[in-house]
FILUMKE-768253 format. One record per residue: residue number from 1; residue in three letters; z, y, x of N, C-alpha, C, CB in turn. Coordinates in steps of 0.02 Angstrom, whole numbers, plus 50000, padded with zeros to 5 digits. Each point is the difference from the previous one (the first is absolute). Last residue first. Glycine has a CB too. Example, Ala and Ser with C-alpha at 12.3 -4.5 7.8 and 13.67 -1.06 7.14 Angstrom:
2
{atom 2,'SER',{50354,49888,50642},{50003,50059,50042},{50037,50055,49961},{49892,49968,50059}}
{atom 1,'ALA',{50104,49746,49956},{50000,50059,49955},{50000,50060,50045},{50062,49941,49905}}
***
This chain:
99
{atom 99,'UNK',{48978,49314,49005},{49990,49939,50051},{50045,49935,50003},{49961,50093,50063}}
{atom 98,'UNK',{50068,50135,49827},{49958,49947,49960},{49974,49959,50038},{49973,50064,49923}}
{atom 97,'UNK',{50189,50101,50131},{49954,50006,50021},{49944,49955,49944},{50068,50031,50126}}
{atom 96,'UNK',{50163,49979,49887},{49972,50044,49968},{49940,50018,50014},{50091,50025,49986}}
{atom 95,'UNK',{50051,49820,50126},{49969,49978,49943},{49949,50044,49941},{50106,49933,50030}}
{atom 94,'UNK',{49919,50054,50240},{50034,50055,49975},{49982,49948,49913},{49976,50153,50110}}
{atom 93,'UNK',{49941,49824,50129},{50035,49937,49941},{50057,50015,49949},{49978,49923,50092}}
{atom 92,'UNK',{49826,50200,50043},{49977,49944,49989},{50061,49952,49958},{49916,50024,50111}}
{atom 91,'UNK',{50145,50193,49965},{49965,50018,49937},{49961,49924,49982},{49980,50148,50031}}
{atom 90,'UNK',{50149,49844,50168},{50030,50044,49939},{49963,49993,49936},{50037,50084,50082}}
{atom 89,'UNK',{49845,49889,50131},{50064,49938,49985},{50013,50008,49927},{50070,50003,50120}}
{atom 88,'UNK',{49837,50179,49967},{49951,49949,49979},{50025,49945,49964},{49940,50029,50090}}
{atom 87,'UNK',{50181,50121,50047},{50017,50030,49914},{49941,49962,49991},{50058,50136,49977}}
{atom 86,'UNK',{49973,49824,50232},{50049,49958,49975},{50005,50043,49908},{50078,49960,50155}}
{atom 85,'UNK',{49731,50107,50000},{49999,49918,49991},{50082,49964,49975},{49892,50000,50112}}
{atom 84,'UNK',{50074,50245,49935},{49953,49953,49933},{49998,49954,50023},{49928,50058,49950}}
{atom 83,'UNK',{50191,49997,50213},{50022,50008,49943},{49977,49993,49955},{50040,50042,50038}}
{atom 82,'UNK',{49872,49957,50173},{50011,49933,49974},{50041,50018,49926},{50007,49930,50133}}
{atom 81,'UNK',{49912,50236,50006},{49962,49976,49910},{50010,49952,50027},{49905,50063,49931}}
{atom 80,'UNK',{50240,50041,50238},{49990,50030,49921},{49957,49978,49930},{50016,50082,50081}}
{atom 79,'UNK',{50004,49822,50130},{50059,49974,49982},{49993,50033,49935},{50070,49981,50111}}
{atom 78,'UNK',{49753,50050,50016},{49999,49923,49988},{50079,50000,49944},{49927,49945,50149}}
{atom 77,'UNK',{50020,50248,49987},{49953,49997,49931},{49987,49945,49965},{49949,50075,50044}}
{atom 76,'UNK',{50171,49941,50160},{50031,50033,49952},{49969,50002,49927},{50039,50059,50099}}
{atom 75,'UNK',{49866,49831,50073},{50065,49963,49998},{50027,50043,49936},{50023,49962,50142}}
{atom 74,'UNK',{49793,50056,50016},{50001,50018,49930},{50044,49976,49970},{49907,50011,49997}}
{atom 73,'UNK',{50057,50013,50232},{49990,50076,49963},{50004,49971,49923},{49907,50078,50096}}
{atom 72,'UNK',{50061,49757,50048},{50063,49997,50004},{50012,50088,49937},{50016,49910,50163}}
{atom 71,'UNK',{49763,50022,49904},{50034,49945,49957},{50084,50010,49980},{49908,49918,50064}}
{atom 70,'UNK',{49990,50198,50125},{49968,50020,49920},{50005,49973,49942},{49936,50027,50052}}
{atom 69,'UNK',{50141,49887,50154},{50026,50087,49998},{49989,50012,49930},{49961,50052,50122}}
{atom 68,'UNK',{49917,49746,49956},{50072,49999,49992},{50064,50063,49986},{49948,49908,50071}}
{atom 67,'UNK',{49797,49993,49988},{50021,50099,49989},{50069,49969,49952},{49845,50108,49981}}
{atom 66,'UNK',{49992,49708,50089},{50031,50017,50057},{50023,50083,49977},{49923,49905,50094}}
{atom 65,'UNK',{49934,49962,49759},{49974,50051,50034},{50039,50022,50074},{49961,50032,49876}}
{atom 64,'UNK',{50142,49835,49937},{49933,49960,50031},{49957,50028,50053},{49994,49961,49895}}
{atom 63,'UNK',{50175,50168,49995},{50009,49942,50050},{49961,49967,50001},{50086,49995,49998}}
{atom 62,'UNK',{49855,50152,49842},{50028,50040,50057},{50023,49958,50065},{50040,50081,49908}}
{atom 61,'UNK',{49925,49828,49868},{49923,50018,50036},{50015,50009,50058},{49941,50056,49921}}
{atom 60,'UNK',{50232,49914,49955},{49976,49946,50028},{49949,49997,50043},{50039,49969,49917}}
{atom 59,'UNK',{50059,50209,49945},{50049,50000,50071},{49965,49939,50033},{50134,50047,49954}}
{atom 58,'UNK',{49765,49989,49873},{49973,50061,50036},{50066,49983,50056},{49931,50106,49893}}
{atom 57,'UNK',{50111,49789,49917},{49936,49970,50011},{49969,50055,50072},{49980,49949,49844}}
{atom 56,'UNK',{50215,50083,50036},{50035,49959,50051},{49914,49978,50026},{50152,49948,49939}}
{atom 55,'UNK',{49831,50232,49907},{50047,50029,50065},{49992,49938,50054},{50105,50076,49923}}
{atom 54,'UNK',{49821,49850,49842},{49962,50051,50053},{50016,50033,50070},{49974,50018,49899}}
{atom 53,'UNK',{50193,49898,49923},{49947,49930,50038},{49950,50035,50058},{49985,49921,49870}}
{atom 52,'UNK',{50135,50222,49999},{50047,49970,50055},{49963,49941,50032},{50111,50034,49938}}
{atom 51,'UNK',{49824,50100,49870},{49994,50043,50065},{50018,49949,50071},{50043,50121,49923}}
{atom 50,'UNK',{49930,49716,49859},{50021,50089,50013},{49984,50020,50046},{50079,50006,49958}}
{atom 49,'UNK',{49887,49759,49933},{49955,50059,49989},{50010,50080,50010},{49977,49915,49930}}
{atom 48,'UNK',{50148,49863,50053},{50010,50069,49927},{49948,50032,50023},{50131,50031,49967}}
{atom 47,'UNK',{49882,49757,50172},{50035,49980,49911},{49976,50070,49969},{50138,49919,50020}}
{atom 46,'UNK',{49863,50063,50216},{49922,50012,49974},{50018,49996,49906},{49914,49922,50131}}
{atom 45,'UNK',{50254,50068,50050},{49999,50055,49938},{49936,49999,49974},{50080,50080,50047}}
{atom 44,'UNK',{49977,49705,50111},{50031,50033,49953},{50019,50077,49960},{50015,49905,50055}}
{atom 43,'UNK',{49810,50062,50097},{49996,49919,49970},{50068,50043,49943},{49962,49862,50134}}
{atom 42,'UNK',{50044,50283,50035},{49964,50010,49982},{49982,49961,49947},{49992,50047,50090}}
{atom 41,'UNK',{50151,49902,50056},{50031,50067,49967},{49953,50000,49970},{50066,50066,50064}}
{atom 40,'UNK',{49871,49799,50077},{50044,49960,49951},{50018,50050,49955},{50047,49912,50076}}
{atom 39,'UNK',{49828,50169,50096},{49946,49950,49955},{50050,49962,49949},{49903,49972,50105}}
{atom 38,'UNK',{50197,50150,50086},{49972,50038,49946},{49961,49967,49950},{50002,50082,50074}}
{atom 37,'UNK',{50096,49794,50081},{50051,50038,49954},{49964,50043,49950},{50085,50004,50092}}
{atom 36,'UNK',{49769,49915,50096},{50026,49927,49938},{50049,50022,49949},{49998,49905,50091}}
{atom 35,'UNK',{49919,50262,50083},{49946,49985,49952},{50028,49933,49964},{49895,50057,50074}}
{atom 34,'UNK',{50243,50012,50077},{49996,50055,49961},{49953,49982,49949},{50030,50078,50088}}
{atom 33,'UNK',{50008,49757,50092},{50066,50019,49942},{50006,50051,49969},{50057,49953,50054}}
{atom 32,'UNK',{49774,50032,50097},{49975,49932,49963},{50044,50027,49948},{49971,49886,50086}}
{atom 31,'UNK',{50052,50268,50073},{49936,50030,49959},{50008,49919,49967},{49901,50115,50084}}
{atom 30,'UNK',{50332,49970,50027},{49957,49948,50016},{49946,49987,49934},{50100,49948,50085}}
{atom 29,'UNK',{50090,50202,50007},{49930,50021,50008},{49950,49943,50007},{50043,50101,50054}}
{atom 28,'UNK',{50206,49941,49860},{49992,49956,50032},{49914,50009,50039},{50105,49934,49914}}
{atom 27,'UNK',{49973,50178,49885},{50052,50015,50090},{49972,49951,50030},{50129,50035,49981}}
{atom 26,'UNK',{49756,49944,49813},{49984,50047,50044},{50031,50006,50052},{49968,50043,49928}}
{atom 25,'UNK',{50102,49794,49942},{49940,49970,50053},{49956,50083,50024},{49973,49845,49920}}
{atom 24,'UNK',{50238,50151,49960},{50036,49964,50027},{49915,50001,50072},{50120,49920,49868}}
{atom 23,'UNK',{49846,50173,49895},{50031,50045,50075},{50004,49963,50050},{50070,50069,49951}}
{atom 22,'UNK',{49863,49804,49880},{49951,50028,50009},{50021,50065,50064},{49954,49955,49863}}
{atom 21,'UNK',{50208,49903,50012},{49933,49949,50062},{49949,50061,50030},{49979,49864,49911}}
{atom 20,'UNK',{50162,50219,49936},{50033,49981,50049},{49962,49970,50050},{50085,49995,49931}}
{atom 19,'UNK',{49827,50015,49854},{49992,50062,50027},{50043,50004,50082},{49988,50050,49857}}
{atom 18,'UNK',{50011,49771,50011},{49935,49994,50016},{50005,50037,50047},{49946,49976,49909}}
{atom 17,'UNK',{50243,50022,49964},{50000,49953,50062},{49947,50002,50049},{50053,49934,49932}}
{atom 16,'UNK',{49967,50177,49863},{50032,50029,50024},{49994,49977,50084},{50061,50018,49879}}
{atom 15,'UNK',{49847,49864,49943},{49938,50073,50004},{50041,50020,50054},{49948,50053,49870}}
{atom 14,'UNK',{50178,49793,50025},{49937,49963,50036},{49968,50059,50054},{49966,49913,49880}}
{atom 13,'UNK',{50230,50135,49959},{50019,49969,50061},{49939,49987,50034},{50102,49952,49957}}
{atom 12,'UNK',{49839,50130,49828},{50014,50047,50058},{50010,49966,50058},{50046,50076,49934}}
{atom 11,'UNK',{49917,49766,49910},{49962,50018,50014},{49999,50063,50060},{49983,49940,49888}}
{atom 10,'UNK',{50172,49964,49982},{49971,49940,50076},{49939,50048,50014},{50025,49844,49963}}
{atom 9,'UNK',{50088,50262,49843},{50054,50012,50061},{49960,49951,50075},{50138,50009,49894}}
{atom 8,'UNK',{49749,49975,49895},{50003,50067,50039},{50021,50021,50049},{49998,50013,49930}}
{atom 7,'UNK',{50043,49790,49929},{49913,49991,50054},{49999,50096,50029},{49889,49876,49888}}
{atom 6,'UNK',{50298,50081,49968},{50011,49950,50076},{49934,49999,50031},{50089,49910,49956}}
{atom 5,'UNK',{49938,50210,49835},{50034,50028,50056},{50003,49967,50069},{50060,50041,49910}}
{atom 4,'UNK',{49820,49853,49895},{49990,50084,50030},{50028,50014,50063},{50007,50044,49891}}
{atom 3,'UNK',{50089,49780,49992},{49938,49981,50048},{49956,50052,50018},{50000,49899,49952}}
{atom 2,'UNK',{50265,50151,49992},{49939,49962,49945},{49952,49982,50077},{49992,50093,49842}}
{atom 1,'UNK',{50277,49926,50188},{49939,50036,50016},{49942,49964,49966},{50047,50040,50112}}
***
């Protein structure tokens, strides 16, 4: 596996885990462990600048606020543009890129 492939592959595992943390502390209804997961989800996709950072930044707001529901409401829209954040990946260590 080149060094591409391996900072990509640690990388999903990471994001993936985050995202886990990040359900794991909605079931759990505890507003600290929602706003610290989300703030990590968030830290790590701030990297590409996608939809997805924004989503986890608004799930953070949302718990800080005690609206854990509303935070939780976005889970789906979290999972879907985390995807630009893994064709970001992609295209960041894609060689064809000129980067």
């Amino acid at each position: 596996m080149g060094v591409a492939a391996e900072l990509q592959s640690v990388w999903q595992q990471e994001a993936r885990s985050l995202v886990g943390c990040l359900e794991a502390a909605l079931a759990s209804g505890n507003a600290t462990d929602v706003v610290f997961a989300a703030h990590r989800v968030k830290s790590a996709l701030s990297v590409f600048r996608t939809a997805a950072t924004d989503v986890a930044a608004k799930m953070e707001q949302r718990a800080r606020v005690g609206r854990l529901g509303a935070a939780a409401a976005l889970m789906d829209k979290l999972f879907t543009s985390s995807k630009e954040c893994e064709q970001a990946m992609v295209d960041m260590l894609s060689p064809d890129t000129g980067n």
